[in-house]
N, C-alpha and C positions, 0 to 999 in steps of 0.2 A: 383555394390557393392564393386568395390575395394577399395574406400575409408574407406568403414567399414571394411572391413579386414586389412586394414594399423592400424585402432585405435587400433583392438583385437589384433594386432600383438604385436603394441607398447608398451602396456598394459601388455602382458605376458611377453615380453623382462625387463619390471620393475620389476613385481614379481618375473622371473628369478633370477635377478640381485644383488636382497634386499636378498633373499633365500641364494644365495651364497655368500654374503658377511656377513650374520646372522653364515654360519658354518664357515666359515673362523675365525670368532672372536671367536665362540666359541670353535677351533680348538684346540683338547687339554686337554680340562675342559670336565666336566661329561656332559651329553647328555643333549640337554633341553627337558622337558618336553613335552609334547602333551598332555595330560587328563588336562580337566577341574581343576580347584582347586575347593576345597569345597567353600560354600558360606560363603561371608564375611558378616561384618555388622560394620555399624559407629556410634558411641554413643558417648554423651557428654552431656553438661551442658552450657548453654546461661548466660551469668550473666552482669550485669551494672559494666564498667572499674573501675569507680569510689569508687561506693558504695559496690561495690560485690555483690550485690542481685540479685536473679534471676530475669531472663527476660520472664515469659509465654506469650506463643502468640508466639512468634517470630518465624519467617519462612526460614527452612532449603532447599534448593535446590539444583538437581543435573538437570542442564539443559540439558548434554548428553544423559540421562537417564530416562529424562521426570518424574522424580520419588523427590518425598520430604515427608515432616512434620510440624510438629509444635511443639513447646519447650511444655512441660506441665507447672501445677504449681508450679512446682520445677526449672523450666528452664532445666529442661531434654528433649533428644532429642534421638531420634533410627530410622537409615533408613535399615533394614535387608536384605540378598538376593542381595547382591553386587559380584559379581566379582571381583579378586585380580584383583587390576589396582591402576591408578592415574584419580582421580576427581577432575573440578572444581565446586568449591561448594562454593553457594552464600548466605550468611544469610541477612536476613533485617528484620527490628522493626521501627515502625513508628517512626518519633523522633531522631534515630541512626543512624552514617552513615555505609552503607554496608561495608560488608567483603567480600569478593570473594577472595578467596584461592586455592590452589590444595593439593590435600590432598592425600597422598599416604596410600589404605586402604588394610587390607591383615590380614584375621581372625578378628578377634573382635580385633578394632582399636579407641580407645578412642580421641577423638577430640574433648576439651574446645574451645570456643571461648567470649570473652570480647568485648562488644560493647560501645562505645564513642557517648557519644549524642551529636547529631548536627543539623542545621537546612533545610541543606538539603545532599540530597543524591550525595554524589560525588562522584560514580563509578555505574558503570551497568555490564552488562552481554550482548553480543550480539551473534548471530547464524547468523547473515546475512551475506552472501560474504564471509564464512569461513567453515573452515571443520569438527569444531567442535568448539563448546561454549568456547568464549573469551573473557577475558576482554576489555571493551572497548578502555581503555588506551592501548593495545597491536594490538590494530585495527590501521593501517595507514590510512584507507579511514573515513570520517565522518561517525557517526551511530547517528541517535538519536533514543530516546526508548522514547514509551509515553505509560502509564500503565492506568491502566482501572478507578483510581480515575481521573488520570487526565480528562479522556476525558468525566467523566461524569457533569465535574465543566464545561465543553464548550456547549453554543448552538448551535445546527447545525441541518442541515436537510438530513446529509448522512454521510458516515466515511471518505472520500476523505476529503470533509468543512470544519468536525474537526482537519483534517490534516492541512490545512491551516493556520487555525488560531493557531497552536502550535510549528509547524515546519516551522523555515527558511530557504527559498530557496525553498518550497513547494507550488505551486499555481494550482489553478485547472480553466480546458476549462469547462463553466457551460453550460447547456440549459436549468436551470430553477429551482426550488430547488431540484429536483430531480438527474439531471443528472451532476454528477461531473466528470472529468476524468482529472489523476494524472497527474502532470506536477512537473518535476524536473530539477532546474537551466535553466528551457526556451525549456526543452524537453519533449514529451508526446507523447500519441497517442502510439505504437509497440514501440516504446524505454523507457518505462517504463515497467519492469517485475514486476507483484504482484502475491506475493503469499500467497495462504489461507493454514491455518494449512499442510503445508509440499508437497501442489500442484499448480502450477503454475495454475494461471485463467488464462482461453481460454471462451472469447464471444466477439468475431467481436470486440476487439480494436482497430479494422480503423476508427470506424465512429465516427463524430464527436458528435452525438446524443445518443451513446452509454455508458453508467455509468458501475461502477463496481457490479459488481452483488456480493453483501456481506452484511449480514444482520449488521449492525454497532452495535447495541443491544450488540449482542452474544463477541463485541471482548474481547478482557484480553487484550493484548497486542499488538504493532506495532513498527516496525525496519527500521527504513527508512534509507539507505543507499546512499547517495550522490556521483556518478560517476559511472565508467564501473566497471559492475561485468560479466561481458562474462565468464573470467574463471569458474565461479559457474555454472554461468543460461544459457550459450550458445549464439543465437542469441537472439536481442532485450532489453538486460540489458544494452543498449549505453549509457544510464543515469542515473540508478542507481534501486532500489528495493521497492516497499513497502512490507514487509514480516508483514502479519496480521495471530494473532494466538487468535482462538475461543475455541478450545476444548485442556484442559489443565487439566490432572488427577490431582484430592483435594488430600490433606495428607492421607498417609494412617489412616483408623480409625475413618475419619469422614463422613459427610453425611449433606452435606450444599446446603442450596436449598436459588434463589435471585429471589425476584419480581421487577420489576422499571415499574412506569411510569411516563408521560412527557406529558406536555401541551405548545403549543405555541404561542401566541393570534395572530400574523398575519393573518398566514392561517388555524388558528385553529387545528393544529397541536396535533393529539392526539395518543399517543405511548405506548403499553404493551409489556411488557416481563418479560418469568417465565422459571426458569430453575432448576433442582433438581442433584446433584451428589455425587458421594461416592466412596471409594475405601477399598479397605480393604484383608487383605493378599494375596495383589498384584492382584488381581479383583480389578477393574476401569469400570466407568460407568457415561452418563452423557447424557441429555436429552434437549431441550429447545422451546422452541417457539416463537415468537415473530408476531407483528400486527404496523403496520402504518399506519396512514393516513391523509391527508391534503386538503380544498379546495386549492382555488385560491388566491395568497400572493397577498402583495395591496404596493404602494409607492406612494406620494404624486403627481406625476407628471401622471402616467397610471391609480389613481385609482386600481379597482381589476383588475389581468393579465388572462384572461382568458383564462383557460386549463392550467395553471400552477399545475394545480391537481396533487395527486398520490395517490393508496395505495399497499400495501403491506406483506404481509403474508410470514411466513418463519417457517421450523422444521428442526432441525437437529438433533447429536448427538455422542457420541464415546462408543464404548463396547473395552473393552482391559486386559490383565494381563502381569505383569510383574515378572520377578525370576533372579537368579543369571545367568542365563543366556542371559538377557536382557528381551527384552520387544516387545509385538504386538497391536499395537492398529487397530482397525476397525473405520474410520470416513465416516460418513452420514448428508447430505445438501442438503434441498431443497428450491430454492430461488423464489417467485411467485411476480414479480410485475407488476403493470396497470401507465402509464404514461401518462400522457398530453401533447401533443407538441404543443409550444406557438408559430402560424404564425405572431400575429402582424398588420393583415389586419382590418384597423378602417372603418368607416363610415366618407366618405370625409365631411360631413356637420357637425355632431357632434362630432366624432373623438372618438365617443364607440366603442369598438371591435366587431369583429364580428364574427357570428358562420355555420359552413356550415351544409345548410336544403336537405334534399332530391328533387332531381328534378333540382340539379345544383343552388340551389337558397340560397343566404344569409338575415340572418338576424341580428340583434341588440342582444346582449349576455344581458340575466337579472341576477336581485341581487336576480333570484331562482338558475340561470347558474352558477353562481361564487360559491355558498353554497354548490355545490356537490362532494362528492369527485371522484364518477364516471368520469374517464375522458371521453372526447366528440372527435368527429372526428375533425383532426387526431390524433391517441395516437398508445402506443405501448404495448404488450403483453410480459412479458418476464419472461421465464422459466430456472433456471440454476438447473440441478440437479448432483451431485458428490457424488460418493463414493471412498476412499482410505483407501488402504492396508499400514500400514507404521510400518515397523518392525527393530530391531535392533539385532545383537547375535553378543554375546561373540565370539572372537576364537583369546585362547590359552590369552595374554595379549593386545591383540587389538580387533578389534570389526568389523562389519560387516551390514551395512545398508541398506536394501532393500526396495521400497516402488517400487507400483503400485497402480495407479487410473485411474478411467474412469471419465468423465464429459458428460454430453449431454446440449449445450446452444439454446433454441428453443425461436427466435424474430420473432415477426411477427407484423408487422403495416398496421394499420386499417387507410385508407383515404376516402373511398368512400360514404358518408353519405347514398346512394339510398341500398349499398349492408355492413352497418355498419357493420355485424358479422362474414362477409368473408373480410381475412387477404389479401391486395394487393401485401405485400411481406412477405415470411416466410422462416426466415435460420435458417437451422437444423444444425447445429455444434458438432461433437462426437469427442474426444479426448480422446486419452489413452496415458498418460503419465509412464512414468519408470525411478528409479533409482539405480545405483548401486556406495553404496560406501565403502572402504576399508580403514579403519583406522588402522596402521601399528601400533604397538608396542613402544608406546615411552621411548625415551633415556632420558639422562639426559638434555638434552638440544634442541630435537629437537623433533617433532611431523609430521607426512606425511602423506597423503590419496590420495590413487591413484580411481578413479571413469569413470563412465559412466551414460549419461542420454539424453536423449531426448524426442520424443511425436512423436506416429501415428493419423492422423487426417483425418478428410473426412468433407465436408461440401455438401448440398444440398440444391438446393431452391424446394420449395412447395409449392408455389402459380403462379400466374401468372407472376408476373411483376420480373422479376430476375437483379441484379445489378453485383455483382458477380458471376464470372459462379460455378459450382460444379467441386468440383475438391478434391487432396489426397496429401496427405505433411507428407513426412516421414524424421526426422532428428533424428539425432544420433552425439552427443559429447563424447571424452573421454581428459581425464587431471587430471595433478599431482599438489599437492598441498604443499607448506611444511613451517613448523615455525619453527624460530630459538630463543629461551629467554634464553635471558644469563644477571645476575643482571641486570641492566639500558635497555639493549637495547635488541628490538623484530625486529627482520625480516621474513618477509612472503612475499609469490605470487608461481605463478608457471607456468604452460602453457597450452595450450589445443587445439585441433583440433576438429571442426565441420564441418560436412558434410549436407544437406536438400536439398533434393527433391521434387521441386511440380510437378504435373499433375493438369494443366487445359484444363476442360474435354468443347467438343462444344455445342453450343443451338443457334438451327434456330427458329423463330418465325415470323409465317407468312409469311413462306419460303423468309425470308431475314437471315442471318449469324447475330446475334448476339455477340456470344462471337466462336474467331477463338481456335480451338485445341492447345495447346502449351505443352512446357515440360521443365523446369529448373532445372538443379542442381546449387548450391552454396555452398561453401567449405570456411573456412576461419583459421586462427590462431589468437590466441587471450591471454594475459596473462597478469601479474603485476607482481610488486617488490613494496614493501613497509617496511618504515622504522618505528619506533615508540621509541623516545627514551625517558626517564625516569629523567629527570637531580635531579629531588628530590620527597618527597611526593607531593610539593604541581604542581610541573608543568613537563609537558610534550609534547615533540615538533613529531611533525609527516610529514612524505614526503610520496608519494605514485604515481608510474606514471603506468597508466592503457592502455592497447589497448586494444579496443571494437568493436565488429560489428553488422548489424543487417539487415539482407536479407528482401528483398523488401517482404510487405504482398500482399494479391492476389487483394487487391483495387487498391493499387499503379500498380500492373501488368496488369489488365485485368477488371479494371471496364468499364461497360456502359449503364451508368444509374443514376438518383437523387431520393435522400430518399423524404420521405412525408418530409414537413418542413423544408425544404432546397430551394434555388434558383440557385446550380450548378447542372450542367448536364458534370459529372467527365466521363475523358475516360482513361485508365489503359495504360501500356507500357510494352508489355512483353520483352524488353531490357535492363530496369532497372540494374543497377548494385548493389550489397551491398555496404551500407554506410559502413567505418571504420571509427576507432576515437583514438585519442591519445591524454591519457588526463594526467595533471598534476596536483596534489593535495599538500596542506602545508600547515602549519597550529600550532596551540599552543592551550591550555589549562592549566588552573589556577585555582585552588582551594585551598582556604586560609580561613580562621575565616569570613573574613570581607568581600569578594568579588570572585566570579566563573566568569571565563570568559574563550570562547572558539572562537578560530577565524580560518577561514577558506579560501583560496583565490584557485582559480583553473582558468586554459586555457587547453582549448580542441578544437582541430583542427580534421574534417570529412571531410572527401572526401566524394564525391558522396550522398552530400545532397538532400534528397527527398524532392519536394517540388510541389505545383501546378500550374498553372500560365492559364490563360485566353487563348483561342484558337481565333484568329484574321481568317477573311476570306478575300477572295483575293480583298476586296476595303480597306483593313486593318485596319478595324469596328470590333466592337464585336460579336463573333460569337453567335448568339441565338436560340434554339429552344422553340415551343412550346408545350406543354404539353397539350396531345389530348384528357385529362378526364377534364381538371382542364383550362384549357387554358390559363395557367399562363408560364409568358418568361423565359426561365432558360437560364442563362448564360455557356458555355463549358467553362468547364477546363480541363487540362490535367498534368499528372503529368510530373516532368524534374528534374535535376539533375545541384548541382552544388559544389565547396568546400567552406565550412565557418570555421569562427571561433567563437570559443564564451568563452567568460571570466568572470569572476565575484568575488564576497566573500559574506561571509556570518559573522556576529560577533552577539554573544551574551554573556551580562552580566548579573550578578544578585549580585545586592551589599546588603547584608543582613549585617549590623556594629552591631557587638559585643560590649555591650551586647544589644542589640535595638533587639534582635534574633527572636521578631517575626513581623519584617518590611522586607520587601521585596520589591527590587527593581528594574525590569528583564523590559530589552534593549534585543530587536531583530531587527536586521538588514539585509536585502538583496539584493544583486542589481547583476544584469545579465546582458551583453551588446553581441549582436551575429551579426555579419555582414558575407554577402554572400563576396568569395575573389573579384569578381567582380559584378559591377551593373549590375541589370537587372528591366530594363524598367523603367531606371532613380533611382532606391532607390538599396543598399545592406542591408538594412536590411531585417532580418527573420521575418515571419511569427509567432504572436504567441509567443512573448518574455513579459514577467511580466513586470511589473513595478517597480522602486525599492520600498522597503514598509520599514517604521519605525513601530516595534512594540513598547510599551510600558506598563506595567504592577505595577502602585500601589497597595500591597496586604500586609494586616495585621491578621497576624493567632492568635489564641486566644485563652483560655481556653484548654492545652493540656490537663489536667487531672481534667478537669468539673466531677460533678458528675450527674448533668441532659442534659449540654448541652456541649458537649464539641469536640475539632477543629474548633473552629466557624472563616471559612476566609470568606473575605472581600474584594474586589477590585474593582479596578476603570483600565479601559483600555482605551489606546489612540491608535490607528489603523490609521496611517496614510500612505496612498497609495501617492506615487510621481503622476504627470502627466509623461504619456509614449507620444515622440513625435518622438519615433521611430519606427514608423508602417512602416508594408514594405505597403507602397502607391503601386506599382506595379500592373497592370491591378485592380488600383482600392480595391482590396483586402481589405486592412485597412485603418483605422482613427486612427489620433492621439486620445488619451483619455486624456483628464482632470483628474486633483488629486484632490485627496476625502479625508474628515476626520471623521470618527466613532468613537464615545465616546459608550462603553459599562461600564455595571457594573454587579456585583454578590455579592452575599452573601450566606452562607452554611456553616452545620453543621451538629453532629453527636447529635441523642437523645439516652441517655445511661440511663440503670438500672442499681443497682448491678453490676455495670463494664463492662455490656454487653451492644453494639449499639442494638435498637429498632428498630431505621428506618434514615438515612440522609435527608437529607433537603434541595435543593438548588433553591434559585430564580438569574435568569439574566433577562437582561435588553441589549438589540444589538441595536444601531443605535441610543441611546437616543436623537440625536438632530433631528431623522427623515431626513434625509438628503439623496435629491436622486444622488443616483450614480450609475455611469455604469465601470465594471469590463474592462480594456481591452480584456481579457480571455474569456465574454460574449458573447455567439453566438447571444444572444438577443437584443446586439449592432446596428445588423444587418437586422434587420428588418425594414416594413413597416414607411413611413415616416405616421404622426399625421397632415394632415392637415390643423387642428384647431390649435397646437401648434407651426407647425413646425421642433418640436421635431422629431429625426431620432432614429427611434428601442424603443425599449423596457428596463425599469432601473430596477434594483439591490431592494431587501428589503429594506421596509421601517422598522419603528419602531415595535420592537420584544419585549414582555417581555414574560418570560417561566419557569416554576416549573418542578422542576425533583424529584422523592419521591423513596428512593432504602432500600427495606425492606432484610436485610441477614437473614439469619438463618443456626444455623449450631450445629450438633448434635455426641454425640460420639457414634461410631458401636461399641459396647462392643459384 
């Protein structure tokens, strides 16, 4: 434990420090205060630059404070029960572009603000990788923000999907439409941190069959963050963030409850969700549920994919109050889903799939098999349920963050057709996460939070077949943070030390040693600098250089074993070293009448790359086991270690010409290149790198101020995937992939009364030319050869068309 007493050492030696350099300044002058100040409050009036007329509706927020409003009819506005401080505070109106300000409030503090309409939104608000809500443009690292209209205009079949198709530089390792997992600039698996309403997700992010356990329904909002955020999130942010936020207090006063659901003709994809919330003198409350379910998705070349299935059921919710004192919210999630895992094993004479029968015996999958959403063996069971504590207080002109959650993630897969309802593997995963942060007092020019956080954990297997052993992982990070805005230019980063502990515990079976006793600590340092400067309204240039690490997880250490619907048989390394990483970021942004354009290029060099490679035996052949239920040949892997590099950029535009204001015309771009610093077994490339991909987007909005129908957009998409012909070939591993082109379309709209939306409307259209294609990213790539076709694995969705219908409703608590 010495290394935790050097953080809490380090940590009071800064509050020492700040302490006495706080009486020092004010050495001389009258005493500063200690008692609370009474409560403040912020009022004002929304109005159009132009015309002067009020703006109702419009939306006031203080994202430190999780607290906002709504302008009324008048364009009046009151957030009460503020604390003397400085907020930034973000208004937005459809139509107009945002305002994010900081607002110094202290007693009853009138704040007008004048909105400019435009046609798109040229500034955000972000919380990701920072210590308190900030402007994007004062962010040095990439943020992109994607709000709950947007992602309701996208088809998909999980929140990861929709990431993809909106974010650059975003691609996801698929196992079928169910199972997505994040990949950022060519990195994924334990170096991507996500986090749901203010808690880091913990469920077996090693496997490759593994999705994020997050109902996509419930989100509001998402912050993807592009690079190391170790300072923030500790270990495993080597690549950067997804921060998804579901449970977000309504204005106070009102009481707005959202129906949606969605149909998608592939796999008949049928979706509800209902949610009711309110707040109201600082009481907060919010409630939801939600249902999915899909058969078996179909593409022209596999026909239906059988066991492509899923469904799933989901509740959660937030109880909370907030006062001048700040604020405590109580959040509750329970995630229940049923999976399909697609083997791929055809019928060598007719090359139909096939499904496994009791008695070790196969048969021919029917068009009753494809129609169900029950998944068939093998498939997987999975339970993620969370509760978190997340609270803020006042103290004195700074502020004070505390949050505590527990999670429990319970997977268990089902293979054995003879014994269907007993789980062959079951991992019981319990996490308790903690945070503490200290937001000091800000000056005229500078803002600082000194923190601590990390997670106790324990996992256990509960069936027979165990892959990872059980074992207990205790970390603990502390680090300082601090920003400097002075007219034009922002500087921020700071430093930070972590400490993590595993125990891996032993298990003989069969009085053979299966997994040997081990015990690891790992310690590392980790921090940024980032620049962000301002040269006018319309552009701003950004530099950022990050160091990131992230300690091997317990598959990489101490696997031995292969999941149902896999053909490795991994073995762990309890020698492993932690990856580090040092990364460079740069970049511009432009926001003009006629044209937005944001560009981004990064290099990032890791030592001690994790990676896996093929186990050769001593005729220096591939080493295989058989598998004693299933008698099927799995090939050994083992993990290894090496340094790469990897680089890339990302650019996107969107040329809207004045006055043409409602034509839109949005360019994304990506491309990633990552080589190991030397070959192994003939190729340097990684594992698992994207392809580069051209987005395109023609879209025409319409009707802002319909009186029946009105935002009616429009679009046509061109989705074009490079060929990737940089597979690490290396024992075999990968195939180059061939480039693919998707033509999608949309259409959607708001049905209004008396100035009030009824219900939205949105039809797509994915794949319109039906074109079969295989993701490199595709585990499904990888499967059983067709030996009717010849065709090797399993392809991508075919032609999709899907309705999505989202009824609001929203009430005043008088």
């Amino acid at each position: 434990m010495k290394s935790v007493s050097a953080i809490l050492t380090f940590i009071y030696s800064l509050i020492h420090f700040y302490s006495y350099s706080q009486h020092e300044l004010n050495a001389g002058n009258h005493p500063v205060p200690v008692a609370t100040p009474p409560a403040s409050m912020l009022i004002g009036k929304i109005t159009d630059a132009k015309t002067g007329e009020p703006l109702p509706g419009a939306s006031i927020y203080v994202h430190d404070l999780k607290k906002g409003t709504i302008s009324d009819d008048k364009g009046m506005y009151r957030i009460a029960n503020l604390n003397t401080g400085k907020y930034l505070v973000e208004i937005t109106y459809r139509g107009y572009s945002s305002i994010i300000e900081t607002v110094p409030v202290q007693g009853e503090t009138q704040k007008d603000f004048s909105m400019k309409a435009a046609v798109v939104e040229n500034e955000e608000v972000t919380v990701t990788g920072v210590s308190a809500a900030t402007r994007i443009r004062q962010s040095p690292q990439p943020v992109d923000v994607i709000k709950k209209e947007q992602l309701f205009n996208v088809s998909s079949t999980n929140a990861i999907d929709a990431l993809t198709k909106t974010v650059p530089g975003v691609n996801n390792l698929s196992s079928g439409p169910a199972i997505s997992k994040p990949f950022i600039r060519g990195l994924g698996y334990n170096r991507v941190v996500t986090i749901n309403d203010g808690m880091r997700q913990e469920g077996q992010q090693w496997g490759d069959e593994h999705g994020i356990e997050i109902d996509d329904y419930s989100i509001q909002r998402i912050e993807v963050l592009k690079g190391p955020a170790s300072l923030m999130y500790g270990s495993d942010a080597l690549a950067g963030v997804i921060n998804i936020i579901s449970q977000r207090p309504v204005a106070d006063g009102h009481i707005t409850a959202n129906i949606l659901s969605e149909y998608q003709s592939n796999n008949a994809l049928r979706g509800f969700y209902g949610d009711v919330a309110g707040t109201k003198n600082g009481f907060s409350w919010n409630v939801y549920g939600s249902y999915k379910g899909a058969e078996d998705y179909k593409n022209k070349y596999d026909g239906r994919v059988f066991n492509s299935k899923f469904y799933n059921q989901n509740v959660g919710g937030m109880l909370g109050y907030s006062g001048s004192w700040g604020y405590s919210h109580l959040v509750v999630s329970n995630f229940d889903q049923r999976i399909g895992m697609v083997e791929g094993d055809r019928d060598s004479a007719t090359g139909a799939f096939l499904k496994a029968l009791p008695g070790g015996d196969e048969g021919i999958a029917t068009d009753a098999d494809f129609k169900k959403i029950t998944p068939a063996i093998p498939y997987q069971h999975i339970r993620h349920f969370k509760v978190l504590s997340e609270n803020n207080f006042a103290v004195g002109k700074g502020s004070l963050d505390v949050a505590l959650g527990y999670q429990q993630n319970q997977r268990k897969e089902f293979g054995n057709a003879d014994e269907a309802a007993t789980p062959e593997a079951w991992f019981n995963l319990k996490t308790v996460n903690y945070a503490l942060r200290w937001h000091l007092p800000s000056t005229q020019n500078w803002k600082t939070t000194i923190g601590v956080n990390g997670m106790s954990q324990t996992n256990a297997n509960k069936a027979e077949e165990a892959i990872i052993p059980d074992y207990d992982l205790f970390d603990l990070g502390g680090f300082v943070y601090s920003r400097f805005n002075k007219n034009k230019w922002s500087l921020s980063g700071g430093i930070r030390f972590d400490t993590r502990h595993v125990n891996g515990k032993p298990l003989d079976v069969d009085n053979e040693t299966k997994f040997t006793g081990f015990s690891r600590n790992f310690s590392n340092v980790s921090g940024s600098v980032g620049l962000s400067y301002a040269a006018n309204d319309l552009l701003t240039f950004k530099l950022n250089v990050a160091r990131g690490f992230r300690a091997p997880n317990l598959a990489e250490l101490a696997s031995n074993g292969a999941h149902e619907g896999t053909n490795r048989y991994e073995i762990g390394d309890n020698d492993l070293k932690s990856e580090t990483s040092l990364q460079v970021d740069g970049g511009f942004e432009l926001n003009s009448e006629h044209v937005s354009l944001e560009t981004s290029l990064f290099y990032n060099h890791i030592n001690h790359f994790i990676f896996y490679e093929k186990v050769l035996n001593s005729a220096g052949t591939d080493s295989i086991l058989i598998d004693a239920e299933s008698g099927d040949e799995l090939n050994v892997f083992r993990f290894d270690q090496k340094d790469a590099n990897l680089y890339g950029a990302e650019l996107a535009i969107d040329i809207h010409p004045h006055p043409l204001d409602w034509l839109h015309f949005r360019n994304a771009f990506s491309y990633t290149r990552a080589q190991f610093t030397e070959a192994i077994d003939g190729t340097k490339n990684i594992p698992y790198i994207p392809a580069a991909r051209l987005f395109t987007d023609l879209a025409v909005s319409l009707l802002p101020k319909g009186k029946t129908l009105r935002n009616l957009h429009i679009n046509l998409e061109s989705d074009y995937t490079f060929k990737q012909d940089h597979a690490f070939t290396g024992f075999d591993t990968e195939t180059a992939t061939p480039g693919y082109w998707l033509i999608n379309a949309g259409i959607g709209g708001d049905f209004v009364s008396k100035g009030k939306t009824l219900f939205t409307l949105r039809f797509t259209a994915n794949n319109l030319g039906d074109v079969a294609w295989q993701s490199h990213l595709s585990r499904l790539k990888y499967t059983a050869v067709n030996n009717v076709t010849g065709r090797t694995g399993v392809f991508n969705m075919g032609r999709n068309f899907g309705v999505k219908l989202h009824i609001p409703l929203n009430f005043t608590w008088n």
